[in-house]
N, C-alpha and C positions, 0 to 999 in steps of 0.2 A: 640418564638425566631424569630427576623426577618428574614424575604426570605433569603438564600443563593444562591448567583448564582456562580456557578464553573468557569466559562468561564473567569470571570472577575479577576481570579487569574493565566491565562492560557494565556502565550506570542505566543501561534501558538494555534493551534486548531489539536487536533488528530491524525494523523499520518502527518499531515502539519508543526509540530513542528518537523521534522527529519530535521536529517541534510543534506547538498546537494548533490546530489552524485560528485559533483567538489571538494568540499572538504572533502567528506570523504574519496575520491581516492586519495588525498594526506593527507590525517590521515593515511588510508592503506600504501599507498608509505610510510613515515616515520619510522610505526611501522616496515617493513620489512629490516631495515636497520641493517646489520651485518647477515640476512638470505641470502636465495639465494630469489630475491627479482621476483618477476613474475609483469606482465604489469596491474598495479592496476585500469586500466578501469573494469577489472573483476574478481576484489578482493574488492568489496564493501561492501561485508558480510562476508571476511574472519577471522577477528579477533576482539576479543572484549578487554576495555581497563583492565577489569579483568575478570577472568576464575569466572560467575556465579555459580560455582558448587563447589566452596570453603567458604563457609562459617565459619568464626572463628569463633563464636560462636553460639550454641541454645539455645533457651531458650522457646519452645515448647508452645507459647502462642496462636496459632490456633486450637488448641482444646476449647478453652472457646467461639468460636463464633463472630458472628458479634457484633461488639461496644465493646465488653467487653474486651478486650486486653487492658494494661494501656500502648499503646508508651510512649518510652522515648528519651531524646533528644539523639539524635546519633542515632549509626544503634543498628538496635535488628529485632534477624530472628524469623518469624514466624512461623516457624519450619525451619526442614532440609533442605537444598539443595541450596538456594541461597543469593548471598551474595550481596554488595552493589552496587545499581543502583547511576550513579554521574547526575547531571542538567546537559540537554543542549543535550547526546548524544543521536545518531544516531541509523539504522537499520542493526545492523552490527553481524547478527544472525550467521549463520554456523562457525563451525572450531574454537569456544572460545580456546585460547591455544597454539595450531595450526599454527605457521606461515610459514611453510615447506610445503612442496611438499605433496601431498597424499601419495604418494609412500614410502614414511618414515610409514605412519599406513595403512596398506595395507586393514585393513576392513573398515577402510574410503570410503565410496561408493560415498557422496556426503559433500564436502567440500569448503576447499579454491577454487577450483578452478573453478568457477564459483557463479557467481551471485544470487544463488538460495535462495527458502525459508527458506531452513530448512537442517541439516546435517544428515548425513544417515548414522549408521554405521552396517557392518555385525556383526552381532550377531550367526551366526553359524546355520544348521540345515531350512537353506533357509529365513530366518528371519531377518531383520534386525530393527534399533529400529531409529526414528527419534527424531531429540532433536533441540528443540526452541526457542526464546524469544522474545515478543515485547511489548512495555510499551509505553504511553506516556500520555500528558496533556489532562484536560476534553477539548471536544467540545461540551458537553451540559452544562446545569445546576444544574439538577440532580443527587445527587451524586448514586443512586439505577440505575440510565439507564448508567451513565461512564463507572459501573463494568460492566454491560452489555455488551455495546461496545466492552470494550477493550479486556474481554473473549474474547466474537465473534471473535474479530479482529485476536486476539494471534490464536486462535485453528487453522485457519484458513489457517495458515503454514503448518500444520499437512495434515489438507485435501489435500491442493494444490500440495503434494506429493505425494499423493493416498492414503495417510496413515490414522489411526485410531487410537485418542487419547487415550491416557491410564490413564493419571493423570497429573495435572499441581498443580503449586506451586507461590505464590501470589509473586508482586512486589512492595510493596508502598513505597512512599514517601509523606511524607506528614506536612501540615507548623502549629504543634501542636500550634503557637501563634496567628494564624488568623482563622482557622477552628479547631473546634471541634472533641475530636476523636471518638465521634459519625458519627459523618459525613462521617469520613472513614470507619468505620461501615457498615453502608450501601452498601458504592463501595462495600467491600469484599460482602455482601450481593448478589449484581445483580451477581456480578461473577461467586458464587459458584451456582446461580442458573441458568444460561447457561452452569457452567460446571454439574448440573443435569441434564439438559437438554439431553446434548450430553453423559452423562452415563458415565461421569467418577468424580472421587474427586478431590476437592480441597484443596490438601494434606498437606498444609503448606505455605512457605514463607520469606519472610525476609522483615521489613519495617526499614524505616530511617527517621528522622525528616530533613524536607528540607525546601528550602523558595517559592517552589512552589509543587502544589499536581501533583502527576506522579502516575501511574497506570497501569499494566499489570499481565502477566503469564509468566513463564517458561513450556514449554508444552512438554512430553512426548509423544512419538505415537510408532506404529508399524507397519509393514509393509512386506509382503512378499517383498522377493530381486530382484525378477523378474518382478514386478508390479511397482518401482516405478518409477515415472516419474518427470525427469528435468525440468529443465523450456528449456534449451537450444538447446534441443534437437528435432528440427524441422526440414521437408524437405521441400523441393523446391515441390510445384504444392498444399502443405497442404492450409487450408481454415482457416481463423483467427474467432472463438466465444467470446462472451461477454455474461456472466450469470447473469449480474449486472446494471443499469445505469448511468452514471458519476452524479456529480454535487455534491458532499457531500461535497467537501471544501468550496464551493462558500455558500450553505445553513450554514455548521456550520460556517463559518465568518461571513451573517445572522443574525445567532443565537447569535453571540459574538455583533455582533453592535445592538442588540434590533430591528433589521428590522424585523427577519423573522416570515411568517404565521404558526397560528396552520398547517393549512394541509400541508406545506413541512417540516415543522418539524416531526410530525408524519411518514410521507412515509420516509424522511429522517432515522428515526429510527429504522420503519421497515426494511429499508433497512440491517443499522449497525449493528442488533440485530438476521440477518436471517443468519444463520448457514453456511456454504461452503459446506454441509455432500454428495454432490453429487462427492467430487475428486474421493472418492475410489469406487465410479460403476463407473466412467471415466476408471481409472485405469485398469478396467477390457475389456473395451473396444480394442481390437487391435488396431486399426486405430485412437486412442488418441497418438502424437508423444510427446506430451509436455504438462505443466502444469504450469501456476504459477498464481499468485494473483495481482490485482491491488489495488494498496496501496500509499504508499506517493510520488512515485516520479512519478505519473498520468502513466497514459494508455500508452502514449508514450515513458515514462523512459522504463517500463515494457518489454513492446512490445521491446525496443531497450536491453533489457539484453537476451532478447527472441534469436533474432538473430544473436547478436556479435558470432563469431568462427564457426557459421552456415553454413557461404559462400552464404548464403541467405539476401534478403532483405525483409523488410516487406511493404504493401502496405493498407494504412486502407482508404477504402470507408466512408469520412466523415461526406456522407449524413446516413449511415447506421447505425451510433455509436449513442444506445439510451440514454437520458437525461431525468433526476430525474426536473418533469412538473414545471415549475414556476420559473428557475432560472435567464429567462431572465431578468424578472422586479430586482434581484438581482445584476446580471451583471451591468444592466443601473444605480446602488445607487452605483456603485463600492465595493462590497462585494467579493474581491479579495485575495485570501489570497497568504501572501509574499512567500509559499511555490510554487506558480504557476511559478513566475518567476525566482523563484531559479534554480527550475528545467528546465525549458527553457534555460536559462544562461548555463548552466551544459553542457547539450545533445543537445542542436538549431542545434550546428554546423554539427551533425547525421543525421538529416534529412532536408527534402527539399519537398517544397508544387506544387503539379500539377495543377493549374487553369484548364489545358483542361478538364480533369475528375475529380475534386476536389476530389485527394487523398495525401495524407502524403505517402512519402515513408519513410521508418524507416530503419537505419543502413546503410546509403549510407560511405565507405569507408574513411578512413582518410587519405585527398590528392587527394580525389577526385573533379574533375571540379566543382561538384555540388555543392562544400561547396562552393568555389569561389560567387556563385549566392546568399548563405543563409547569408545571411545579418544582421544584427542588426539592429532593429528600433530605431532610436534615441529619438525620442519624449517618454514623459513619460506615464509609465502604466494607471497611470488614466488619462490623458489626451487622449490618443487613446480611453480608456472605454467611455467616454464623448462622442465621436466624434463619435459611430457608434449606440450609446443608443438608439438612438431617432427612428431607422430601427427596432430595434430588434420587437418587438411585432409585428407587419407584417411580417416579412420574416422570422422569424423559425417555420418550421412547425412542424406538429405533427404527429406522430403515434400513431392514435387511439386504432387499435388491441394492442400493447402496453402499449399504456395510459403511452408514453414518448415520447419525442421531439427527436429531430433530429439535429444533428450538423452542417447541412448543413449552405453554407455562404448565402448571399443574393445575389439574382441573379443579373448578371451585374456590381456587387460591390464588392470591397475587404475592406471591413471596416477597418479604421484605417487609410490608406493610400490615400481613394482619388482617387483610382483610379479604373476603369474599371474592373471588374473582371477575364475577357481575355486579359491583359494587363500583369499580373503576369508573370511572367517568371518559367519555369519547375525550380526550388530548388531555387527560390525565397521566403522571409521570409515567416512564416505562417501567413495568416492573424487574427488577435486581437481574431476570433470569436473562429476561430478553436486550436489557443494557450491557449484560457482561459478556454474552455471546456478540450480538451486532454489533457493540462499539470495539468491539476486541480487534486491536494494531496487529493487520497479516504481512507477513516477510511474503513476499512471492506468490501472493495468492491470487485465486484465479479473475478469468477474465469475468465483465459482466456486461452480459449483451444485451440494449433494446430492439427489440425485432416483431416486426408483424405477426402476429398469432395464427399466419399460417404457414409460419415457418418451426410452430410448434414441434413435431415429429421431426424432423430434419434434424431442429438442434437436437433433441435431447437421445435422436437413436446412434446419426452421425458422428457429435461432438460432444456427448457425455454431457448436456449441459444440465442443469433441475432447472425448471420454472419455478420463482420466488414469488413473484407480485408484478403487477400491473401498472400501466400509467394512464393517470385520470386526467 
């Protein structure tokens, strides 16, 4: 049978195919109409367009294994538990159901009301139970490394709460007229064996025939009540970690245009494919204040759901943030993906770039002077990419003890613009370099912890993690 390549059936690449958080906060805004409706910058993940945990029908065809299930055109669940995934949507995990106030389900721990990974609800006896989902289109080729991924990706919620999965439940969709249902075969394949991995089953499912392949988990976890940790729940003087390297949307785009090298596809993979399993010794940590994962709306969406309702702002040392090796030559071919700018469009107006000390402040006020300075670059995305290619391989460096780059800008220079690097104005745009890395949509990528600064050495000897930036 001829080569299949996944990618070239796939309009976004990995968690780069979500949708914006500009319009999902007016997807949220809509749905809460006729509720008592709350301020949907941080209601991104409150409601999904169906409650996944109704499924009309089973038909209990995940007992027979990989490839061997006969889909049929429409939906039919793989077993129990979840019901039909539609083309096109978003990351709109906690509170399925749910468009009210927490205070209406009082064991609701973690909900609508914030941005977080995953919903948490008490289950009695100090315990509560976390519940998950995230799905989306291949960014590789392979249909054995997608299931991979998108396990890794999915469980990954679980950890990023402290929590410890107990079982997940399969999500496919997939185009029986163009690929093989062998082929989907496989995906469930890698999946169930990252969920061996992490020691739990891969209990079931529900798939549907679509016109593009889609692929996740619905995850299950657990969780002492007292252990787990928001994303939003940060103080003022805490230290920003990163346990991961950016660059995955830029390599799987890449991987979509036939650019990219065996060896950043590889590290690429390992990256996608490496577990989160460090949330819950986080968890256990005192001086971990917060938790979440960076994923499609890049490091700076993140970081920006991190601190909204905080009273805090965040500050990322953007020579500090380390890069998955080799994306510059990537960058310089324009290996962009439309998820970068989406998310920039969305949240730009949130932050604002310091030339004196090249940092991103994150969460600067709505109304505040500094938006006045953050500006929209008119010229077009790959025409600025153009404009500053020809620098890159001289001026980013590298972190050898990490064997990854550094986001830093080029000295003197603010690529893109032309101008002087000390010329930037404090909440002046971000420059090209530091927009394409930060806002860049990660599949699987790593965790990002606020934690007391003297828990400095601990993370970074213990858990591999880099200190990025600070919170004010």
């Amino acid at each position: 049978m001829e080569s299949i390549r996944l990618t070239q059936f796939s309009p976004g690449a990995g968690c780069g195919c979500k949708i914006s958080p500009a319009q999902l906060r007016e997807i949220i805004h809509e749905s809460l109409s006729g509720s008592v409706k709350k301020d949907p910058e941080n209601l991104h993940t409150a409601t999904q367009t169906q409650d996944l945990g109704t499924a009309a029908r089973h038909n209990n065809t995940a007992d027979q294994g990989p490839g061997k299930s006969k889909p049929r055109s429409g939906a039919s669940d793989l077993r129990p538990g979840v019901s039909e995934q539609r083309p096109g949507s978003g990351d709109l995990r906690p509170g399925a159901g749910n468009l009210r106030p927490g205070s209406e389900f009082p064991g609701l721990l973690v909900g609508n009301e914030s941005c977080d990974d995953a919903a948490v609800f008490d289950i009695g006896g100090g315990k509560a139970v976390i519940s998950t989902t995230d799905f989306f289109t291949p960014i590789v080729d392979d249909p054995y490394d997608f299931g991979r991924i998108a396990a890794t990706n999915a469980l990954s919620d679980v950890y990023a709460m402290g929590g410890t999965p107990l079982m997940a439940i399969a999500i496919l969709g997939w185009p029986l007229d163009k690929l093989p249902a062998s082929v989907a075969g496989k995906v469930l394949e890698g999946a169930r064996a990252v969920c061996t991995a992490a020691g739990i089953p891969l209990a079931g499912g529900h798939s549907i025939s679509i016109s593009e392949p889609v692929f996740g988990l619905a995850v299950t976890g657990i969780i002492d009540t007292a252990l787990v940790k928001k994303n939003n729940t940060v103080q003022k003087g805490d230290l920003l970690f990163l346990t991961k390297p950016l660059g995955i949307g830029i390599v799987g785009t890449a991987v979509k245009k036939g650019l990219a090298e065996k060896e950043h596809v590889d590290l690429a993979l390992q990256l996608m494919t490496r577990l989160n399993t460090e949330g819950p010794r986080l968890a256990l940590l005192p001086g971990v204040h917060a938790l979440t994962d960076v994923t499609g709306f890049g490091l700076l969406g993140h970081c920006l759901e991190m601190v909204d309702g905080s009273g805090c702002t965040a500050r990322i040392d953007v020579a500090q943030v380390p890069l998955i090796p080799g994306i510059e030559k990537y960058i310089a071919e324009a290996c962009i993906p439309g998820g970068t700018y989406r998310n920039f469009d969305s949240y730009g107006h949130r932050l604002a770039f310091s030339a004196a000390d090249n940092t991103v402040i994150v969460g600067i006020p709505e109304g505040s002077p500094l938006q006045d300075a953050t500006r929209t670059d008119t010229s077009s995305p790959v025409d600025n990419v153009r404009k500053y290619a020809v620098t890159l391989q001289d001026t980013t460096r590298t972190n050898t003890a990490q064997k990854t780059a550094t986001a830093g800008i080029p000295e003197g220079h603010t690529p893109g613009s032309g101008t002087p690097q000390g010329s930037a104005p404090e909440g002046g745009t971000l420059p090209d370099p530091v927009k394409l890395r930060l806002c860049d949509p990660q599949t699987s990528g790593g965790l990002l912890i606020a934690a007391d600064p003297g828990l400095k050495d601990v993370l970074e000897k213990d858990y591999g993690a880099t200190c990025i930036g600070e919170l004010c």
